[in-house]
C-alpha positions in Angstrom: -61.8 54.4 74.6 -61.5 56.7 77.5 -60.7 53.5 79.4 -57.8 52.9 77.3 -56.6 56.3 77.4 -56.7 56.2 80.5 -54.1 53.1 81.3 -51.8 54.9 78.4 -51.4 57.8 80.9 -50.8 55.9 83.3 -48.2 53.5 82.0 -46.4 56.7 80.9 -46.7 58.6 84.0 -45.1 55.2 85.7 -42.5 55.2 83.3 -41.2 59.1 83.2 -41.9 58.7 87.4 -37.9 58.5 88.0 -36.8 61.0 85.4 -39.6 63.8 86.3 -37.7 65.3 89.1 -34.4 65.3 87.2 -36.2 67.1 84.1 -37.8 69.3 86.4 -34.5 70.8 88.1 -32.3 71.0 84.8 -35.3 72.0 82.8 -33.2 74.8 81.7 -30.4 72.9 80.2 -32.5 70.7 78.5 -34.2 73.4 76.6 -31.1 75.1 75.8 -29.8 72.1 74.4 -32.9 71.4 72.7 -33.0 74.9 70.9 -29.5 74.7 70.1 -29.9 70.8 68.7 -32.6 72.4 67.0 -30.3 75.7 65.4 -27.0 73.5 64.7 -27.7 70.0 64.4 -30.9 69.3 62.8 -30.0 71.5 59.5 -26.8 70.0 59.5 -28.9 66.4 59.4 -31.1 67.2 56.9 -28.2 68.5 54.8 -26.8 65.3 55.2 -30.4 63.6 54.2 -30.7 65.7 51.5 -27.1 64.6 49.7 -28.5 60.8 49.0 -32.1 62.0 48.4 -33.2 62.2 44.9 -36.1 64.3 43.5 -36.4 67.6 44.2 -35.8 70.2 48.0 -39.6 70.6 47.4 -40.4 66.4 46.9 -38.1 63.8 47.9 -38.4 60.9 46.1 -36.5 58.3 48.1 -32.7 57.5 48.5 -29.8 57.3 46.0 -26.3 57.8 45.5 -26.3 59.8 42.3 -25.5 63.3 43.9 -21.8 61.9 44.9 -21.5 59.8 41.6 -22.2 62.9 39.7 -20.4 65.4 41.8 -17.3 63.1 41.9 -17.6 61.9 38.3 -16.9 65.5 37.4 -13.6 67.0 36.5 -13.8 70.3 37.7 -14.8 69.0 41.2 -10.9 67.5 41.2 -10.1 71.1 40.2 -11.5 72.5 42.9 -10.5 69.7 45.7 -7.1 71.1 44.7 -7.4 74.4 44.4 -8.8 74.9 48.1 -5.6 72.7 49.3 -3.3 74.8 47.8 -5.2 78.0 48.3 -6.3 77.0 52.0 -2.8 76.0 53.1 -0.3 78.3 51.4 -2.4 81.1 52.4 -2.5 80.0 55.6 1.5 79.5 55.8 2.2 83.0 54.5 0.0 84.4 57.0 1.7 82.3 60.0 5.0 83.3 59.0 3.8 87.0 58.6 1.9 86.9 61.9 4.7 85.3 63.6 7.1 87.8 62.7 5.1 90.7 63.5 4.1 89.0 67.1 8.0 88.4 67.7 8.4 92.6 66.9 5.7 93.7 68.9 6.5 91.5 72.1 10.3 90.8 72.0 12.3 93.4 70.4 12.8 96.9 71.3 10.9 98.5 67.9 10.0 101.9 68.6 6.1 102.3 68.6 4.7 99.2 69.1 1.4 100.1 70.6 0.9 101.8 67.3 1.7 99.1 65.4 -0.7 96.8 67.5 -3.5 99.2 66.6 -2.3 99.0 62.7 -2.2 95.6 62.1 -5.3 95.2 63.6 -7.1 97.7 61.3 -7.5 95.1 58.2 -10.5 94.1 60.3 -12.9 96.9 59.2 -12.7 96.4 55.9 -14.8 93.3 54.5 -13.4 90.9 52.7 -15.7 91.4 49.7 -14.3 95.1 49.3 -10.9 94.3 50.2 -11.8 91.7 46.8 -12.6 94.5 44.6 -10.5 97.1 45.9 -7.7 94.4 45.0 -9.3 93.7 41.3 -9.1 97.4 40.5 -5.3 97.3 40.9 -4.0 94.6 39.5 -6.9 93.5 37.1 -4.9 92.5 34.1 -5.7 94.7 31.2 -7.2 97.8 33.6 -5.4 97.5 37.3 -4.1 100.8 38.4 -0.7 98.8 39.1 -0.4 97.0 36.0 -1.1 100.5 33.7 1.9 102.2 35.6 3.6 99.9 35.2 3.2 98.9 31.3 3.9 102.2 30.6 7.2 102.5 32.8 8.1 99.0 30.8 7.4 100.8 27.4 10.2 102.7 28.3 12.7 100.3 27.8 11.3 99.3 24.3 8.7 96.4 26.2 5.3 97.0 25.0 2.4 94.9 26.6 -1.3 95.0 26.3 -2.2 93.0 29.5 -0.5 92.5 32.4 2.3 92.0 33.7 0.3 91.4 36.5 -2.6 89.0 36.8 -4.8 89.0 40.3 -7.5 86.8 38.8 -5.2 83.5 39.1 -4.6 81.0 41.6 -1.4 82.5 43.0 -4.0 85.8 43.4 -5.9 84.4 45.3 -3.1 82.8 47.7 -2.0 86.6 48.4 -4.5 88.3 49.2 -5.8 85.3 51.6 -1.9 85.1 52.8 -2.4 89.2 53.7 -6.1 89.4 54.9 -5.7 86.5 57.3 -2.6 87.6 59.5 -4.6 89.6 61.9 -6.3 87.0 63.4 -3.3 84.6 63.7 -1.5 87.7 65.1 -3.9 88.1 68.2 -3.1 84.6 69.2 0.4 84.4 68.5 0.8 87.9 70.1 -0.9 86.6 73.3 1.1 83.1 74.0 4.8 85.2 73.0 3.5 87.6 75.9 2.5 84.7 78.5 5.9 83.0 77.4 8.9 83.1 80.1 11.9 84.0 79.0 14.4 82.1 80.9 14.8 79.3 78.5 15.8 81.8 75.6 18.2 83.6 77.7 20.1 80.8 78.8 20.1 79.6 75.7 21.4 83.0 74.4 24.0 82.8 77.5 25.6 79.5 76.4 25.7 81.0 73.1 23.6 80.4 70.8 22.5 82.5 68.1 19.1 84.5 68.0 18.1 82.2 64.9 19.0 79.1 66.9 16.9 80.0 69.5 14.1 80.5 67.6 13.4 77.9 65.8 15.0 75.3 68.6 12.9 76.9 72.0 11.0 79.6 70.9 9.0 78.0 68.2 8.4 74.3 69.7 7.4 75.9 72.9 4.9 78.0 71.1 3.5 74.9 68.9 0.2 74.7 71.1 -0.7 78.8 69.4 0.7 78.0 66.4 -1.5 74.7 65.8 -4.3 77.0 67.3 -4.0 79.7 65.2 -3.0 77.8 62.1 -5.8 75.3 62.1 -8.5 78.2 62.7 -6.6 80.0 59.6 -6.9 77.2 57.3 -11.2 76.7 58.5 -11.4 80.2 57.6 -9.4 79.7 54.5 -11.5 76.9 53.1 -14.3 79.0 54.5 -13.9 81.9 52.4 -16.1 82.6 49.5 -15.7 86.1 48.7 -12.3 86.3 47.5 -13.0 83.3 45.6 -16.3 84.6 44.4 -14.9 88.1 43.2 -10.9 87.5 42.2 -11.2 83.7 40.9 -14.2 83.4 39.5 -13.4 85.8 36.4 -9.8 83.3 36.4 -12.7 80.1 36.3 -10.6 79.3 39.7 -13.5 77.0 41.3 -13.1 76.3 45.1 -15.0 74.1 47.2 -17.4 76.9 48.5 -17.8 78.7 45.0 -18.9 75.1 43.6 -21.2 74.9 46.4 -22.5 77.9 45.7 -23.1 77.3 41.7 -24.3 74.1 42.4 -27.5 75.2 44.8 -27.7 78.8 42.5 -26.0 78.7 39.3 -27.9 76.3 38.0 -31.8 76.0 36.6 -33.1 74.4 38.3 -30.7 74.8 41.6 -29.3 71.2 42.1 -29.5 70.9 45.9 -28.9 67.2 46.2 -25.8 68.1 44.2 -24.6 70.9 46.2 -25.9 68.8 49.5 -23.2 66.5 48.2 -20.6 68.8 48.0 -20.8 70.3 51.2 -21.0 66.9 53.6 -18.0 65.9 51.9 -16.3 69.7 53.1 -18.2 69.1 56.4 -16.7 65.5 56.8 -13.4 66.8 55.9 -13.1 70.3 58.2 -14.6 68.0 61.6 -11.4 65.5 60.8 -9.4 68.4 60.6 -10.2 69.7 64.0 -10.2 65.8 65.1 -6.4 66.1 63.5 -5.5 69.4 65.7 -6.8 67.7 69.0 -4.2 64.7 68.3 -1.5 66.8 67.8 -1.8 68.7 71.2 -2.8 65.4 72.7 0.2 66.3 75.8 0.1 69.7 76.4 1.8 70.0 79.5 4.7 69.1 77.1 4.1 72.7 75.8 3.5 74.3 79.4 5.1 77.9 79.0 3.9 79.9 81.6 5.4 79.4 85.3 4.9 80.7 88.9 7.6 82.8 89.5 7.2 86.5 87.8 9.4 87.2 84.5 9.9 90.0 82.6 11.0 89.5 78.7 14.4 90.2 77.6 14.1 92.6 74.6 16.1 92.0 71.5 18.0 94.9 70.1 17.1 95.1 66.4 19.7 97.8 65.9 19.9 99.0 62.4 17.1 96.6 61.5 14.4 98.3 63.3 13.8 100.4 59.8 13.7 97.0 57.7 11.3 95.8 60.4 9.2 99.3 60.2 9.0 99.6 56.8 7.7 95.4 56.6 4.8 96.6 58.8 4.0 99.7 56.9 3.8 97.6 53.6 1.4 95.6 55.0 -0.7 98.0 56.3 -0.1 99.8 53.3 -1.1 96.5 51.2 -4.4 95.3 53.2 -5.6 99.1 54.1 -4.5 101.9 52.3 -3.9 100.7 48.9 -7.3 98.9 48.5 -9.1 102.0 50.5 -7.6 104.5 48.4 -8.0 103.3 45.2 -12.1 102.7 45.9 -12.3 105.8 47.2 -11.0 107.0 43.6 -12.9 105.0 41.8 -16.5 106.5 43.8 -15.6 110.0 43.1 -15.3 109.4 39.4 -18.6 109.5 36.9 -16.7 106.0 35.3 -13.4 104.5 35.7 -10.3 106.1 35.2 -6.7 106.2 35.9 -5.5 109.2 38.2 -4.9 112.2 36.1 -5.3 115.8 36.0 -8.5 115.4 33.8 -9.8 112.9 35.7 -10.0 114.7 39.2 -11.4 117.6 37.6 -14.5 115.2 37.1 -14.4 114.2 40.5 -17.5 114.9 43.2 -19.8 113.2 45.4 -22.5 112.5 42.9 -22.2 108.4 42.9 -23.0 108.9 47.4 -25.9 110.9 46.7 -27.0 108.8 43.9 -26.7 105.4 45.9 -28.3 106.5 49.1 -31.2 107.7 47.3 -31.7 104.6 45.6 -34.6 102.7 46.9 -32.8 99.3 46.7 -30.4 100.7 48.2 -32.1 102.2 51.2 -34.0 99.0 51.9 -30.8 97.0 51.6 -29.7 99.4 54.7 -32.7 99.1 56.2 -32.3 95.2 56.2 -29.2 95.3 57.1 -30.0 97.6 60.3 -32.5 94.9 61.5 -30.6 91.9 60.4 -27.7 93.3 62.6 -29.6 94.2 65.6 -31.2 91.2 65.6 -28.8 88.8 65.2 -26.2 90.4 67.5 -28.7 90.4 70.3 -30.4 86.8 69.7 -26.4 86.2 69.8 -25.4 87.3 73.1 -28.4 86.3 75.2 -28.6 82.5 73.6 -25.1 82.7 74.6 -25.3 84.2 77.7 -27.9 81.7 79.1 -25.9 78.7 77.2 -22.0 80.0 79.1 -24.2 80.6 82.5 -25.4 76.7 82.4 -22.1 75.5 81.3 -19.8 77.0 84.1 -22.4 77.4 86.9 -24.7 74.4 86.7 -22.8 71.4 87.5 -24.6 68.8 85.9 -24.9 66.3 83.2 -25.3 67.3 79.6 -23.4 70.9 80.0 -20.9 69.4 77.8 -22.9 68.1 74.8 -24.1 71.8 75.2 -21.1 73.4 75.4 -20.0 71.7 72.0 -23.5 71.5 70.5 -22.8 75.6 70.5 -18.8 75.5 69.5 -20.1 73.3 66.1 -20.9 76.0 63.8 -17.2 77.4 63.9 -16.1 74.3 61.9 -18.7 74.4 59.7 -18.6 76.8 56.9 -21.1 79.5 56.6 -22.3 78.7 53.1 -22.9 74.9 54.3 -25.0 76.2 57.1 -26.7 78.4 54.6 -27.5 75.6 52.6 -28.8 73.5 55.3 -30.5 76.2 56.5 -32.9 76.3 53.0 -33.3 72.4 52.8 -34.5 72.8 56.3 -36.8 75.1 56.1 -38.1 75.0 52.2 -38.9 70.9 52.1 -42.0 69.3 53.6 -43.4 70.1 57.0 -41.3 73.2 57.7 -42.1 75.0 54.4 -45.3 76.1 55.8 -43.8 77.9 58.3 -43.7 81.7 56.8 -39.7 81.8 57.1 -38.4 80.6 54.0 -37.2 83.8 52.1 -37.8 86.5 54.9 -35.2 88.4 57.0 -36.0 85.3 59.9 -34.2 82.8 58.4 -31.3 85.4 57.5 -31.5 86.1 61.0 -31.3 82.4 61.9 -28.6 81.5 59.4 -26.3 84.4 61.2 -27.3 83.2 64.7 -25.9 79.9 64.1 -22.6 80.7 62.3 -21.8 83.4 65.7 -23.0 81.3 68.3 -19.8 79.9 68.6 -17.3 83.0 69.3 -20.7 84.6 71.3 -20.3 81.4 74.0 -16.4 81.5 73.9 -17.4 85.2 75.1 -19.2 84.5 77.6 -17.8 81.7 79.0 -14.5 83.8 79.4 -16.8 86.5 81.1 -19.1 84.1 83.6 -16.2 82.6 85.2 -14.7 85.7 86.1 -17.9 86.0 88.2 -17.8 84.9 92.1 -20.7 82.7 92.1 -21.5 84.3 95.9 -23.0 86.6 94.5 -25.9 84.8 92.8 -25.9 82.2 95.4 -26.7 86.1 97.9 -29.5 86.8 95.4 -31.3 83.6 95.5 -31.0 83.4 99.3 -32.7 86.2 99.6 -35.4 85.4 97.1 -34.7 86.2 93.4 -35.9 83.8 91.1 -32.9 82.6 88.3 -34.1 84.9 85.4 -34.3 87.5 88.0 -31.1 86.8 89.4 -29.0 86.5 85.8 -30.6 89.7 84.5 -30.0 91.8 88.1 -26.9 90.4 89.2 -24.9 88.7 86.6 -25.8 90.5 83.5 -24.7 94.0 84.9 -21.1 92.5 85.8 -20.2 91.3 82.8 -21.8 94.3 80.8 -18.4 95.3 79.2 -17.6 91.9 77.6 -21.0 91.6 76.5 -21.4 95.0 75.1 -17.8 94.2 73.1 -19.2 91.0 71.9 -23.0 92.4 70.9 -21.3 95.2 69.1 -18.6 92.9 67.3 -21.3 90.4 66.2 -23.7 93.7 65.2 -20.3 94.3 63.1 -19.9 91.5 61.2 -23.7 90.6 60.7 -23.9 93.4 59.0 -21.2 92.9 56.1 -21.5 89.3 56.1 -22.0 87.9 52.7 -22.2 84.3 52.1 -25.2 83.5 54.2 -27.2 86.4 53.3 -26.4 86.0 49.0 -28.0 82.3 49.6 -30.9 82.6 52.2 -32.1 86.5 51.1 -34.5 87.0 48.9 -35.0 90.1 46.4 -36.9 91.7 48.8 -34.8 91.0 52.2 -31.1 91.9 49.9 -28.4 93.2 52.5 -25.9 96.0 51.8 -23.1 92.8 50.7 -25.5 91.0 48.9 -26.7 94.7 46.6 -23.2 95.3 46.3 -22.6 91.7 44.5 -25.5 92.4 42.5 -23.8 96.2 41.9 -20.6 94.4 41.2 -22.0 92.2 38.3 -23.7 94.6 36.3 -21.0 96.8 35.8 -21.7 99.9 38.3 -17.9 99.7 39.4 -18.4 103.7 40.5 -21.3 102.8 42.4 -19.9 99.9 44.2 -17.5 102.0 45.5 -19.5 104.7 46.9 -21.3 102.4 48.8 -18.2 100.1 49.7 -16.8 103.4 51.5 -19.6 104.0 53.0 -20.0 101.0 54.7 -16.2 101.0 55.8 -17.0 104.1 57.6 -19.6 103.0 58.9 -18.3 99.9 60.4 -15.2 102.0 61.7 -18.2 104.3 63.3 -19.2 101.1 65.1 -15.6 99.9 66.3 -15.0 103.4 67.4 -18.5 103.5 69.9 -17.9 99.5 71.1 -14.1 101.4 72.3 -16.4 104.2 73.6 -19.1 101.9 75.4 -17.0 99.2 76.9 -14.8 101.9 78.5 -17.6 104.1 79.6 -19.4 101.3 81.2 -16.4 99.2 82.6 -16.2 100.2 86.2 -12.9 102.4 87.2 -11.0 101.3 90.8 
């Protein structure tokens, strides 16, 4: 027997001879890519598996194709198919055209202020989308909405009595504006950034032979920007198809399905949860979001056809808006005033009232701070912070040094297999989160991994948030890497330094300010995520989003807004000290 064992080691030692050295010197790579096959691809596999599996998560019980005859067999699955087109694309055109606009006032025209308007359309980003949901349903829910009761009773005047209404937020077309508002930030950033890199000279001489401003634009300005826009509009529509609150909180009360919302119902509505039918659901979503990216990549196939920025310096011509510059003032201010300051103010009404009420004279007199006391000294409550405190911390940095070591051996190492890393980490930002939620509990909760203790702790939360961020945490770092001279490591290795040595000495200390911004912006959104935690959470590991749902649907409107505010403070807290590090730590010529 020994005998025997003996040859086997030795035929394999023969055979892995001529690969040993390789695996030796890019034994770092490998296990990166390893560990991020294992965070990205595998649940995505088994996901897969688990959508022609029959039986249950717990015991397979071979192959079939029942999931997709029943999910597809099903009317309201047709419903949904179309609801997410219309909701995913309209939304995503009204936020283009807003974002464009407000791109074309901030970099080409002379309107007064424009840092300050910078700042302001980039504020919608501290509130979450779950809050921006409800602060949304208490103004224009159709029998108690803030807007529609002003507004019935202004209509009464003129002999037009209505019990409901006249608006109705819980209905398709709700749902396309407040995903057509929410989602211009973004878009703006991009846009803003290629009008800015943009020469001029082709506009002007346009302008010179005389053409009109609207000629121009949509002739030179927009094709020569159709790289951005593609850009910005494809990562729109992912995050539109994406989005589960909105449809969660505004459509759901409507019975508006979407894809994710029927994912959702599908793996937790039902008793028992129907995995294979929500595993189904959400490789047909999967299949569909990689051929839309596969579409984008077609259409930008030539981009030097696109090529806008050139070697000689330029300096913008800026439009004079004239008398329009208030029309363009007051179009910002009512979007600030509709994705901020409307839904802020009206839950900060609602939290200082003992039950719902319209504003009146009587009603303020009832107002105080009882509903903040009452919710931070709730026990649920606290642990839900508590959770959330560690979930954040956690996942921010498991984040930022996966993706630190991952953008280090894609731009330094030049060797094979950086590639299939570098896209192995970009994958989860065209996957949806509550797909990667789901694979994440057939992973973990079927046969062998369900006897690691994960399944149901703050781990796999922790793991679930890791894998949806590790895209934007390498596109961070990757930026931030190969602004470093290389010199500088090669110095510390001559003299010496070993590689960890050398990345957390040398490398780690010059890039501090991006990765303090990044850690702090993951930190951010880890802790008001929602889809991710509501699925892979248990009662015991809930998250501030996931008690506020649970808040939301039994009725504690008051209470829901307490602790809605004080999240939005605190995440405004946090945006205010990542300002306040980065700067602090950034070094000053």
């Amino acid at each position: 027997m020994k005998a025997q064992l003996g040859a086997v080691a030795e035929n394999l030692r023969w055979y892995c001879a001529p690969v040993l050295p390789s695996l030796r010197q890019n034994l770092f790579v490998f296990l990166l890519i390893a560990f991020a096959v294992w965070l990205v691809i595998v649940p995505l596999l088994q996901l897969v598996a688990a959508s022609f599996q029959a039986g249950t998560i717990v015991k397979p019980e071979g192959w079939t194709l029942n999931h997709y005859v029943e999910a597809y067999s099903a009317k309201v699955t047709y419903e949904a198919v179309v609801n997410t087109l219309a909701y995913a694309i309209t939304g995503t055109f009204l936020s283009l055209t807003i974002a464009v606009l407000f791109a074309w006032f901030t970099e080409r025209t002379d309107l007064p202020g424009r840092n300050v308007i910078w700042t302001l359309i980039l504020l919608p980003m501290a509130m979450p989308g779950m809050l921006f949901a409800m602060g949304w349903t208490f103004l224009l829910e159709p029998r108690i909405g803030l807007v529609n009761v002003y507004l019935r009773a202004f209509l009464s005047l003129f002999g037009l009595n209505l019990t409901e209404g006249p608006f109705n937020i819980h209905t398709l077309w709700g749902l396309i504006f407040l995903d057509g508002i929410r989602g211009v930030t973004t878009i703006f950033l991009i846009i803003a950034g290629a009008f800015r890199r943009m020469d001029p000279a082709l506009e002007e001489s346009a302008l010179a032979s005389g053409a009109s401003g609207h000629l121009v634009m949509r002739r030179i300005t927009l094709p020569l920007l159709t790289p951005a826009i593609l850009a910005a509009g494809m990562y729109s529509l992912m995050v539109s198809m994406d989005s589960f609150e909105l449809p969660l909180i505004v459509g759901l009360p409507g019975r508006i399905f979407v894809f994710t919302t029927l994912i959702y119902f599908s793996a937790q509505g039902l008793y028992p949860p129907n995995y294979g039918l929500a595993s189904a659901f959400g490789t047909t979503f999967l299949i569909f979001g990689l051929l839309l990216v596969g579409l984008n990549r077609l259409a930008i196939r030539n981009p030097e056809r696109y090529a806008i920025v050139t070697g000689k310096g330029y300096r913008p011509r800026l439009v004079r808006l004239g008398k329009w510059r208030f029309l363009a003032l007051g179009t910002v201010s009512l979007y600030v005033f509709l994705t901020v300051v409307a839904p802020f103010a009206v839950l900060l009404w609602v939290s200082l009232l003992p039950i719902y009420q319209i504003p009146s004279y009587r009603a303020w007199q009832m107002a105080s701070l009882k509903n903040y006391m009452a919710v931070l000294s709730e026990d649920l409550v606290l642990g839900a912070v508590i959770n959330t405190l560690v979930v954040g911390v956690a996942t921010a940095t498991v984040v930022l040094l996966l993706a630190f070591a991952i953008s280090w051996a894609v731009v330094r190492l030049q060797i094979r297999g950086r590639a299939i890393l570098d896209g192995i980490a970009f994958l989860p930002q065209v996957v949806p989160s509550i797909i990667l939620a789901l694979a994440m509990i057939i992973l973990y909760a079927r046969p062998p991994l369900n006897v690691l203790p994960i399944y149901g702790t703050l781990w796999i939360v922790v793991l679930g948030l890791t894998t949806n961020y590790l895209a934007f945490g390498t596109r961070a770092m990757n930026g931030a890497v190969i602004q470093v001279s290389k010199e500088l490591e090669e110095a510390a290795r001559a003299s010496g330094a070993g590689r960890t040595r050398m990345l957390f000495r040398i490398t780690l200390p010059l890039i501090l300010p991006a990765f303090v911004s990044a850690w702090i912006w993951v930190l951010a959104h880890a802790m008001r995520a929602f889809s991710i935690p509501l699925i892979l959470a248990s009662s015991d590991t809930e998250l501030i989003s996931v008690r506020l749902w649970i808040m939301w649907e039994r009725g504690a409107a008051t209470s829901v807004a307490a602790l809605g505010i004080i999240l939005i403070v605190a995440l405004g807290f946090l945006t205010g000290v990542s300002r306040w590090a980065v700067v602090r730590i950034t070094p000053q010529d």
